[in-house]
N, C-alpha and C positions, 0 to 999 in steps of 0.2 A: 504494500500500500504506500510505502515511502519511498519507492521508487518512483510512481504513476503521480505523486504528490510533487516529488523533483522535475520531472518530464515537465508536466503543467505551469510552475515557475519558470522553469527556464524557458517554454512556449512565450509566454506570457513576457517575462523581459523581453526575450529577441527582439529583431525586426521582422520574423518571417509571417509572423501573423498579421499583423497590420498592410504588410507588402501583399499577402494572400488575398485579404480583404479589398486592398486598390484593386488588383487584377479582375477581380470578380465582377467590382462593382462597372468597370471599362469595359468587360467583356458586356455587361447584362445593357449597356448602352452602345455598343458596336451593335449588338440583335438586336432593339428599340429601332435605328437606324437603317437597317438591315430591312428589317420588316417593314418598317412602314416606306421606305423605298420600293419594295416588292410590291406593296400594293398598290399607290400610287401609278406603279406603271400598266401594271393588271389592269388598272379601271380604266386606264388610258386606251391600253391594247384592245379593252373588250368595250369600249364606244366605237373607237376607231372601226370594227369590224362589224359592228353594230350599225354604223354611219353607212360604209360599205355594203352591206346586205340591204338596207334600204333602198339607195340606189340603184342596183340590178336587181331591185323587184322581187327579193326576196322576203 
């Protein structure tokens, strides 16, 4: 138990937790970005074909 007690500390001092935390919180905003790009263009693609189809009469 005072081994998992030490581990924790020294977690805890480090910097690799906080650094873990930055990464995460960048990644979870690169997807935010990611996504709502993806969609944005989706809506665009599916008017644009939409636009299209009406015009040949479909």
């Amino acid at each position: 138990m005072k081994k998992l007690a030490k581990k924790v500390q020294r977690f805890l001092v480090s910097e690799d937790g906080p650094t873990a935390v930055e990464y995460a919180v960048m990644l979870a905003l690169i997807v935010i970005v990611c996504l709502t790009a993806i969609r944005s263009v989706g809506t665009s693609a599916s008017d644009a074909f939409t636009n299209i189809a009406s015009q040949l009469g479909g």
